[in-house]
N, CA, C and O of each residue as an XYZ file, in Angstrom:
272
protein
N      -0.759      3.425     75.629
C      -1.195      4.673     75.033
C      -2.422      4.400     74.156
O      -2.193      3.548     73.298
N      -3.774      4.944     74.146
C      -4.532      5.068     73.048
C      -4.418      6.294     72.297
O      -4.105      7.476     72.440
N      -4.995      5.094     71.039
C      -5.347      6.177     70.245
C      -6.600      5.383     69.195
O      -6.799      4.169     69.230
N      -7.233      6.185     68.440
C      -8.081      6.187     67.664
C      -7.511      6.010     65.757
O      -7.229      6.975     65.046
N      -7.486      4.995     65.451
C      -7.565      4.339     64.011
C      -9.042      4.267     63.570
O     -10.079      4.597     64.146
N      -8.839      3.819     62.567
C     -10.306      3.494     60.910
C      -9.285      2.284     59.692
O      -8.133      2.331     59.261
N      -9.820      1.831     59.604
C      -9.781      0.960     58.366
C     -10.895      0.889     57.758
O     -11.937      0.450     58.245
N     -10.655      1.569     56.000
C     -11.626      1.203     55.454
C     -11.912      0.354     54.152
O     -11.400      0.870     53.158
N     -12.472     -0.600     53.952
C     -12.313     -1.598     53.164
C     -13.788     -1.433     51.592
O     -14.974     -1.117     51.685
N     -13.289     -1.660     50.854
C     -13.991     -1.993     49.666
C     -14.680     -2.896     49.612
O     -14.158     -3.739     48.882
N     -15.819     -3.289     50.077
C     -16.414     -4.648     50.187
C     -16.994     -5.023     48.559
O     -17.374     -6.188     48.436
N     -17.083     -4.230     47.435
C     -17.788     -4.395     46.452
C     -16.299     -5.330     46.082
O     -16.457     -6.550     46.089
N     -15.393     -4.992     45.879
C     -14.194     -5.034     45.243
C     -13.389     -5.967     45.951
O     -12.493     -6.597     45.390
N     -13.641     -6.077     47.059
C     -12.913     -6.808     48.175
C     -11.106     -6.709     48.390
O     -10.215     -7.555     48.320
N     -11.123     -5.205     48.686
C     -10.076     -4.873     48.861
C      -9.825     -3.325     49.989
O     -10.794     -2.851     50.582
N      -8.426     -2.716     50.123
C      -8.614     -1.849     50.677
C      -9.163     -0.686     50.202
O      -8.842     -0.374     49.055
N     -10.067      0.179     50.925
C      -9.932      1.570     49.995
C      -9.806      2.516     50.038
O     -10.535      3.268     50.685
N      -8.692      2.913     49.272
C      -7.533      3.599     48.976
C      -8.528      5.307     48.725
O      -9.727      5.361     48.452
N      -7.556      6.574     48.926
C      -7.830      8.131     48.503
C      -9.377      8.583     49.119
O      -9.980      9.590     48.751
N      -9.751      7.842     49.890
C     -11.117      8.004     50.834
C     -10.922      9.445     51.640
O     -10.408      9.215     52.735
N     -11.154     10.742     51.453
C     -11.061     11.555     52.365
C     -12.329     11.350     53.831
O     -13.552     11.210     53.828
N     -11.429     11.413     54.816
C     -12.127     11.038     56.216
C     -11.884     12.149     57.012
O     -10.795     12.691     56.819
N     -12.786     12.747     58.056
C     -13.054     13.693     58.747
C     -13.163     13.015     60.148
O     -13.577     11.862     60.273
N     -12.777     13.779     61.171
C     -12.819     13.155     62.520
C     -13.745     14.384     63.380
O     -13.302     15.533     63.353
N     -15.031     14.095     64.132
C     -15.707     15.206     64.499
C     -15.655     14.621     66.030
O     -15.594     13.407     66.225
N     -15.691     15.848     67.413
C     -15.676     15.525     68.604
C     -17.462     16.184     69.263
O     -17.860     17.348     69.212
N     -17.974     15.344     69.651
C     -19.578     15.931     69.201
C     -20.201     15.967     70.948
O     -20.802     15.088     71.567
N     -19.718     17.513     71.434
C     -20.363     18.029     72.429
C     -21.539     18.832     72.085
O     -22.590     18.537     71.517
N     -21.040     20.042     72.629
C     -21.916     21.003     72.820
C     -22.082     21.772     70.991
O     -23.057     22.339     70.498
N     -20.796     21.496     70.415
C     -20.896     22.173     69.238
C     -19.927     20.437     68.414
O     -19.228     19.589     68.968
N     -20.316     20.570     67.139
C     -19.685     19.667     66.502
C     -18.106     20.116     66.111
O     -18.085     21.048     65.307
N     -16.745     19.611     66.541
C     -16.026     20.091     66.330
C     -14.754     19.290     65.671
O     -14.003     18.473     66.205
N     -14.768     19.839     64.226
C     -13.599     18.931     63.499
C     -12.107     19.343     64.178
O     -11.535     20.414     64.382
N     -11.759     17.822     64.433
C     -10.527     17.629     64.739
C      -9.326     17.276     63.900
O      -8.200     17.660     64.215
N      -9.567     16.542     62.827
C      -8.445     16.201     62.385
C      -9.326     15.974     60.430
O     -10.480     16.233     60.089
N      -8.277     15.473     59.679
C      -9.031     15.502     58.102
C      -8.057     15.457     57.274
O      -7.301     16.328     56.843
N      -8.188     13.869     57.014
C      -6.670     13.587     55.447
C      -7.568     12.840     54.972
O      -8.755     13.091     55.182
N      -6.943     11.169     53.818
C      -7.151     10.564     53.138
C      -6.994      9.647     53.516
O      -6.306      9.674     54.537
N      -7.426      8.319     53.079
C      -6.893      6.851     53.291
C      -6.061      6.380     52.575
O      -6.431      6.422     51.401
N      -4.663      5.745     52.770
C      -3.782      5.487     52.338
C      -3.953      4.814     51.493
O      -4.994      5.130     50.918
N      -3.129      3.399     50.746
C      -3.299      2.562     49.832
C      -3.701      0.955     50.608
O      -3.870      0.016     49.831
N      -3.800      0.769     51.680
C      -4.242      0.144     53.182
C      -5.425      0.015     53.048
O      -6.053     -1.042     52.988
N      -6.060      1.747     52.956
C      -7.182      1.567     53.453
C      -7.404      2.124     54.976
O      -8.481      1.974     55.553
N      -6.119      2.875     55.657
C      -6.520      3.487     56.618
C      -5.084      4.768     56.526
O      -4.173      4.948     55.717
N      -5.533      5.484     57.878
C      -4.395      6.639     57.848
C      -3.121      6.408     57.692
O      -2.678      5.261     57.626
N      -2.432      7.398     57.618
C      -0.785      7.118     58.181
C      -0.161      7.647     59.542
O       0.928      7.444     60.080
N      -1.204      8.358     59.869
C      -1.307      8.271     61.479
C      -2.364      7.977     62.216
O      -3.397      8.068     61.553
N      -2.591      7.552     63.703
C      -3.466      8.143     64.169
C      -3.965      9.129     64.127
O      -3.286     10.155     64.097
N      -5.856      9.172     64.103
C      -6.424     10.322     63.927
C      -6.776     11.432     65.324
O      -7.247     12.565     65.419
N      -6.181     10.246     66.436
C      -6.221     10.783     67.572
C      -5.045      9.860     68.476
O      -4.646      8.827     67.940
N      -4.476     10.245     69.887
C      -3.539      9.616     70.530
C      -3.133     10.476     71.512
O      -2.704     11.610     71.300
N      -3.295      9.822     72.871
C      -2.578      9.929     73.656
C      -3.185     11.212     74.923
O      -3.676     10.390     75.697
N      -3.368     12.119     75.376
C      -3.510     12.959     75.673
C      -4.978     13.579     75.108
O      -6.016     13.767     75.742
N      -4.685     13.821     73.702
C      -5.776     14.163     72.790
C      -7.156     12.922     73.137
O      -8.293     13.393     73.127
N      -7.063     12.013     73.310
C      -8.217     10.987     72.935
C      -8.661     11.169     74.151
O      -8.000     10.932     75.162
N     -10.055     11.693     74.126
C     -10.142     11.841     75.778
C     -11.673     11.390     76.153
O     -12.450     11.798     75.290
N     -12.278     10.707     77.135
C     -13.531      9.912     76.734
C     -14.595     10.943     76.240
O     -14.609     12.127     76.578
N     -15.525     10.314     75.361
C     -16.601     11.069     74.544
C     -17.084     10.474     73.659
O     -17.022      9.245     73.627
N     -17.778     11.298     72.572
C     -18.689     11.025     71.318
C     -18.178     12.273     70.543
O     -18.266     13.500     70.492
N     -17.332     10.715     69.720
C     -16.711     11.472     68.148
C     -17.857     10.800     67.078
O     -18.858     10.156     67.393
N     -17.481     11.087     65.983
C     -18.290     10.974     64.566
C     -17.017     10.970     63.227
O     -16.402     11.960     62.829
N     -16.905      9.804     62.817
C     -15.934      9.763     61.545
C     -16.710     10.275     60.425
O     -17.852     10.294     60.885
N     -16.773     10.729     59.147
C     -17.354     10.803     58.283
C     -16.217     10.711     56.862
O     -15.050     11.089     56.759
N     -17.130     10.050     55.891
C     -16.214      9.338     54.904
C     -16.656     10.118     53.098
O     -17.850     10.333     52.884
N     -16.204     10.268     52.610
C     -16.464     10.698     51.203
C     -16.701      9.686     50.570
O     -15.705      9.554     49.858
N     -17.490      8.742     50.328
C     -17.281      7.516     49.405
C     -18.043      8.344     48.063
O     -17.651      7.715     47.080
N     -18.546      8.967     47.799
C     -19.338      9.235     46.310
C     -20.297     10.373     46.236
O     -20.681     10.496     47.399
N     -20.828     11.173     45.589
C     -21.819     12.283     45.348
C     -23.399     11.621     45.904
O     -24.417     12.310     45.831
């Protein structure tokens, strides 16, 4: 089965990083958000952001909140 994960890491800090809101975009004809939580205390979801059925070949776009 696929599916689509992210891990995202703190490289300043060298650790995971944690409360990161992440966006998952599927980028055809129109840009279209699919999915949109936080990063755990890991450093990645608590689910897949995609799987199975859903993941289907293409051009997605993650986008990350790190700061203003």
């Amino acid at each position: 089965m696929s599916r689509l994960t992210t891990h995202i890491l703190d490289t300043a800090h060298g650790r995971p990083a944690a409360g990161v809101p992440v966006r998952l975009f599927r980028l055809s004809s129109e840009r279209q958000l699919l999915a949109a939580t936080t990063s755990n205390d890991d450093g990645r979801t608590d689910a897949p952001l995609l799987e199975g059925a859903e993941f289907e070949t293409g051009r997605y776009e993650l986008e990350f909140d790190l700061g203003p």
